[in-house]
C-alpha positions in Angstrom: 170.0 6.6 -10.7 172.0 6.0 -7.3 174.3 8.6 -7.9 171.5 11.0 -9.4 169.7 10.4 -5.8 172.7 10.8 -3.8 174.1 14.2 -5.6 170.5 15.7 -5.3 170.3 14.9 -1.5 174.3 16.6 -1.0 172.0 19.3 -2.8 169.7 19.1 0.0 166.5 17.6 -1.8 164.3 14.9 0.2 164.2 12.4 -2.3 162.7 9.0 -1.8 162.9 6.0 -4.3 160.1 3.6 -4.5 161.5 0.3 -6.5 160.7 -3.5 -6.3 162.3 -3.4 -3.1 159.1 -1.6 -1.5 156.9 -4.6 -2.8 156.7 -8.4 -3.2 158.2 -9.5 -5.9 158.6 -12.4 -8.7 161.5 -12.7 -10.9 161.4 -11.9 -14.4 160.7 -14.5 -17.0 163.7 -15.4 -18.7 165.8 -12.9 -16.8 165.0 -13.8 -13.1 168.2 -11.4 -11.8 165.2 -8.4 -12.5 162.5 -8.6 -9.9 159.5 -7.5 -10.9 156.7 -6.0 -8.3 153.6 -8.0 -7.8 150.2 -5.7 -7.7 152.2 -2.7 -6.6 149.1 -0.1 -6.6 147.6 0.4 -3.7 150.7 0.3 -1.6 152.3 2.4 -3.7 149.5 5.1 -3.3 150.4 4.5 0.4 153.7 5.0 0.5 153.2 8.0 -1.9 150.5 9.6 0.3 153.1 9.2 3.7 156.0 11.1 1.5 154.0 14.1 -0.2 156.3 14.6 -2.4 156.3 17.8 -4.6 157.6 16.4 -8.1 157.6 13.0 -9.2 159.7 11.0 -11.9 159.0 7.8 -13.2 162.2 5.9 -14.1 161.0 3.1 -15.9 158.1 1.1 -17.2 157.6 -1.7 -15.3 155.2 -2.7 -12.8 156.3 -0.3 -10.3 156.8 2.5 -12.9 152.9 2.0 -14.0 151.3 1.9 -10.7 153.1 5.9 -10.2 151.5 6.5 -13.8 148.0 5.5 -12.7 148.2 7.3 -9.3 149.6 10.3 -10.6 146.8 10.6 -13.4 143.8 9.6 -11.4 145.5 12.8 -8.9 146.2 15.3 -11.5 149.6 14.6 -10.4 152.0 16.3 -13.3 155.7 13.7 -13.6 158.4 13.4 -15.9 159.5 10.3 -17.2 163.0 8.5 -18.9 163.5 6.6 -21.1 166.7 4.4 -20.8 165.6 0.9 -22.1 164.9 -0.4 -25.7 162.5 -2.7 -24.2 161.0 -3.3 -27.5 164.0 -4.3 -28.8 165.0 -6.4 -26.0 161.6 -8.2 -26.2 162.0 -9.0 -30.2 165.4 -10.4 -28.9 164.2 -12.6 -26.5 160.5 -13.6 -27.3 160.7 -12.6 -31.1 157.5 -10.2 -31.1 157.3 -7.3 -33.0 157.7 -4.3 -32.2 155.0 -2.0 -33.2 152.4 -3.4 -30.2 155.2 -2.7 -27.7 156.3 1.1 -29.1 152.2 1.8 -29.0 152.1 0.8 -25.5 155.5 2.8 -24.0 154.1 6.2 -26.8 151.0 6.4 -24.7 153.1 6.2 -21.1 155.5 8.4 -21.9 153.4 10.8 -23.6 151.2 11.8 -20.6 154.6 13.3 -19.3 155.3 16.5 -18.9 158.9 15.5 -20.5 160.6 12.1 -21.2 164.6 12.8 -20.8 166.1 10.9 -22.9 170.2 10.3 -23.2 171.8 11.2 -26.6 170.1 13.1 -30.0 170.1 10.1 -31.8 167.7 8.1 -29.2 165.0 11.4 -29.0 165.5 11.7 -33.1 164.1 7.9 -33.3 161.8 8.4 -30.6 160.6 11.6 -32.0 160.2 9.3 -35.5 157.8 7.0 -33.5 155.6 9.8 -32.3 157.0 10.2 -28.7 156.5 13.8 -27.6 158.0 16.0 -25.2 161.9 15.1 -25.5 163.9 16.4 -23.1 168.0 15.7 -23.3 169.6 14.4 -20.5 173.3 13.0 -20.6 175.2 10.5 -18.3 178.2 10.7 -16.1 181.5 8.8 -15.2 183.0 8.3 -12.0 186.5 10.0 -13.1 188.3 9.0 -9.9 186.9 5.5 -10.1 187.9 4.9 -13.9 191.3 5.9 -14.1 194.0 5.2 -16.8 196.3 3.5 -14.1 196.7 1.0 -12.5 196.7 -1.1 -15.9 196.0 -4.8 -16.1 199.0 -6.5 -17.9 196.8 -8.8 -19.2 199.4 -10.0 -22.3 201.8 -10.9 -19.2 198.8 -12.6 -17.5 197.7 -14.3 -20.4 201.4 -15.0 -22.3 200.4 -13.3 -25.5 202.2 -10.8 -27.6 198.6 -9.7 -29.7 196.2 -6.9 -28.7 193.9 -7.5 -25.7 190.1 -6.8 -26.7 188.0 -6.2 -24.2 184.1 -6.1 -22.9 182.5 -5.1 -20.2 179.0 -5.5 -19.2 176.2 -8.1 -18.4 175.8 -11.0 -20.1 172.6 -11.1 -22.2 171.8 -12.5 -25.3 170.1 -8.3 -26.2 174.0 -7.2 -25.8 175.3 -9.2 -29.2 178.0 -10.2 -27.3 178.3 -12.9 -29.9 179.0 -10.3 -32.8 182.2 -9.4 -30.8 183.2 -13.1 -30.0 182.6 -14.4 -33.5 185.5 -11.6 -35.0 188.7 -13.1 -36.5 190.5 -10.3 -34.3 194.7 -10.9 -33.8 195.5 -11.3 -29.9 192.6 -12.2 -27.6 189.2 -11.5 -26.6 188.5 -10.5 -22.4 184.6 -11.0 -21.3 184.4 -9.2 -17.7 181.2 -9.7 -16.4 178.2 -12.1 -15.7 174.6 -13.1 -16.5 172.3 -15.9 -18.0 174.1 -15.8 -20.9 177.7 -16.5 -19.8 177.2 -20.7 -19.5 176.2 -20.4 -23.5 179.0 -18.0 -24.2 182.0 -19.7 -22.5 180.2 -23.3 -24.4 180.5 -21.4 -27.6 184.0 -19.7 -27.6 186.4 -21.7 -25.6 188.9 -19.2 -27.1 187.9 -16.0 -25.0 189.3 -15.2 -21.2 185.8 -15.2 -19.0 186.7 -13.1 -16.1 183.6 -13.4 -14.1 182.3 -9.7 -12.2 185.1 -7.5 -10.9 184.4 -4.7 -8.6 185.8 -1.3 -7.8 189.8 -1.5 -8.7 190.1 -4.1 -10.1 187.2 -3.0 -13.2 189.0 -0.1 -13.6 192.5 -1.7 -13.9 190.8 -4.1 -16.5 189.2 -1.7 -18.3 192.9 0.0 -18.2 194.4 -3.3 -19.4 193.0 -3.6 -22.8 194.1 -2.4 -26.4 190.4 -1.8 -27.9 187.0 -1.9 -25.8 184.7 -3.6 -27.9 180.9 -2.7 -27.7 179.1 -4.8 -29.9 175.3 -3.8 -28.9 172.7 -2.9 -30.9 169.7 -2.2 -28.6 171.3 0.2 -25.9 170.2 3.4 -25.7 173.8 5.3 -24.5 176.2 3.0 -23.1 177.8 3.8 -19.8 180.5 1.2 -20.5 181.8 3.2 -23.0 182.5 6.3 -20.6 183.8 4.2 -18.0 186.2 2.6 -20.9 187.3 5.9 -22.3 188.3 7.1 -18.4 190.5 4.7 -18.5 192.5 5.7 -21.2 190.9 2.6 -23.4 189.4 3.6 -27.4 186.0 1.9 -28.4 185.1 -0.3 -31.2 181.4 -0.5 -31.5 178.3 -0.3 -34.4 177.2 2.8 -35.9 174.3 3.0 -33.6 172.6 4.9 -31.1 174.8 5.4 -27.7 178.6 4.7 -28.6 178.3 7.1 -32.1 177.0 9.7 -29.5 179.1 9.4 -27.1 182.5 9.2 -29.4 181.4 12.0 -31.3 183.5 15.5 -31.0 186.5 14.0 -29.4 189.5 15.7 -30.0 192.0 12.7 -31.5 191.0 9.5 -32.3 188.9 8.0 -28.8 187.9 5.2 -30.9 185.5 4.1 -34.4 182.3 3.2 -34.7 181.4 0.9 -38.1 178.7 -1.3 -39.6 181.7 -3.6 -39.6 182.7 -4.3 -36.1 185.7 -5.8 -36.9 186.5 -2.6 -38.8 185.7 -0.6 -35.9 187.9 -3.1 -33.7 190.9 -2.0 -36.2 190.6 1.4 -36.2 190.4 1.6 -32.9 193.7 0.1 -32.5 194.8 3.3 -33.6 193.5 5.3 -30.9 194.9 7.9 -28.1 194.5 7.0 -24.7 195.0 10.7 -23.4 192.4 12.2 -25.8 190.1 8.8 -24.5 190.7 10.2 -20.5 190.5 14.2 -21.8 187.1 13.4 -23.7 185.4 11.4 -21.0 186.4 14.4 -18.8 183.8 16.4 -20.7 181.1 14.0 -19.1 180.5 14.6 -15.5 177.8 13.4 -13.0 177.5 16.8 -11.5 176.5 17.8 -15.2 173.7 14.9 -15.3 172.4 16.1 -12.2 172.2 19.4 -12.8 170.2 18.7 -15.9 167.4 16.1 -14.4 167.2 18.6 -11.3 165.9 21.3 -14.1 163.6 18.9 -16.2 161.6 18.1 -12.6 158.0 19.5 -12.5 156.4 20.7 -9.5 152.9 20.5 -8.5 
């Protein structure tokens, strides 16, 4: 959403973001990097009422994201919605609640949109399933000068192994199955870049794996360079920006048959990578893959694209 605000003001739109930052704030049981907005209503209406805006999109569901749902529906206010978050999933993950309460409850605030953009078919096919109405597509970008096929990490040098280097990126949750991945008898070595409340567990669990810790800018890209196979082994994401960034770099996928890395892979021209019910599978297919067709078919995904296409779905009022 940063670069979706900062390509639509080069376009010359006023755009102003109301988040948690706007708002006191308490962190997020079991996940306290996530701050979440205390009472946000009646400032909200404030800050609303000082910006007069003339469309409005609500990016999220969360404390923030229902206090612009009531104001806009006790003003008649028309909005458009996303939906980029499993949160029912996540919730069964964590809490172990089912998840027909929490679909009920994100049907009926996404359904009083005037569309809910959503990133790949297979997410507004499912959504559709569950009675959501109003699907709009909306695709992602990649930073293709960011994410670029060289520099390369020599991690095998770095690490003095001759085997493949697998690779993930991403926080570090339990709701991204990072386990799936680390539990694979894969030949070579497994590289976790990245952080979050589940890393202390992870590291406890498979002494075996390289941790990296969070890399930035350069050096991301050179280690997303660096590695045979990128390895996505959620379940609960609803596209997967990883896997762009990955593919820029020249590096095939491995992940599950599932929503997000089956859409993205999907049309390349050469093998960009496999997606399996059998990770492992995926992981040795994968090996097989062609880093140029990985760059060209990540080329077909730009941010100016993704711009373009929420610019059209706003509604003005």
């Amino acid at each position: 959403m940063t670069t979706i605000v900062s390509m639509l003001r080069m376009k010359g739109h006023d755009v102003e973001v109301i988040g948690p930052d706007s708002f006191r704030t308490i962190p997020c049981p079991s996940y306290p990097e996530i701050p979440l907005a205390l009472n946000p209503g009646g400032r909200f209406g404030k800050l609303a009422k000082a910006f007069r805006p003339n469309v409005l999109h609500i990016v999220t569901e969360g404390p923030v994201g229902w206090a612009a749902w009531r104001w806009a529906r006790k003003h008649g206010v028309p909005f458009t919605t996303s939906y980029h978050t499993r949160f029912p999933e996540y919730v069964q993950a964590r809490l172990g609640w089912g998840l027909k309460l929490a679909y009920a409850l994100l049907r009926y605030f996404h359904n009083k949109a005037q569309g809910t953009l959503g990133a790949t078919n297979s997410l507004r096919e499912d959504l559709s399933a569950r009675g959501f109405t109003r699907l709009v597509p909306w695709t992602r970008g990649v930073d293709l000068a960011r994410f670029t096929p060289e520099p390369r990490r020599d991690w095998k040098t770095e690490l003095g192994i001759s085997g493949p280097v697998f690779i993930h990126v991403g926080r570090l949750a339990v709701e991204k199955n990072i386990e799936a991945f680390l539990s694979l008898d894969l030949p070579g070595t497994k590289v976790v870049v990245g952080d979050g409340p589940h890393r202390a567990s992870l590291e406890k669990n498979f002494p075996q794996a390289i941790f990296t810790g969070r890399l930035e800018e350069g050096a991301l890209a050179a280690a997303y360079a660096g590695g045979d196979v990128f390895v996505f082994p959620s379940l609960t994401d609803t596209f997967g920006l990883v896997v762009l960034e990955a593919l820029s770099c020249g590096t095939p996928v491995a992940a599950y048959n599932v929503t997000g890395p089956k859409d993205i892979l999907a049309g390349a021209d050469g093998c960009v990578g496999a997606v399996n019910d059998d990770l492992r599978v995926a992981c040795m297919q994968a090996l097989n893959g062609d880093r140029a067709a990985c760059r060209a078919h990540a080329e077909r995904f730009t941010w100016e694209a993704c711009a373009d296409m929420f610019e059209n779905t706003l509604v003005p009022f």
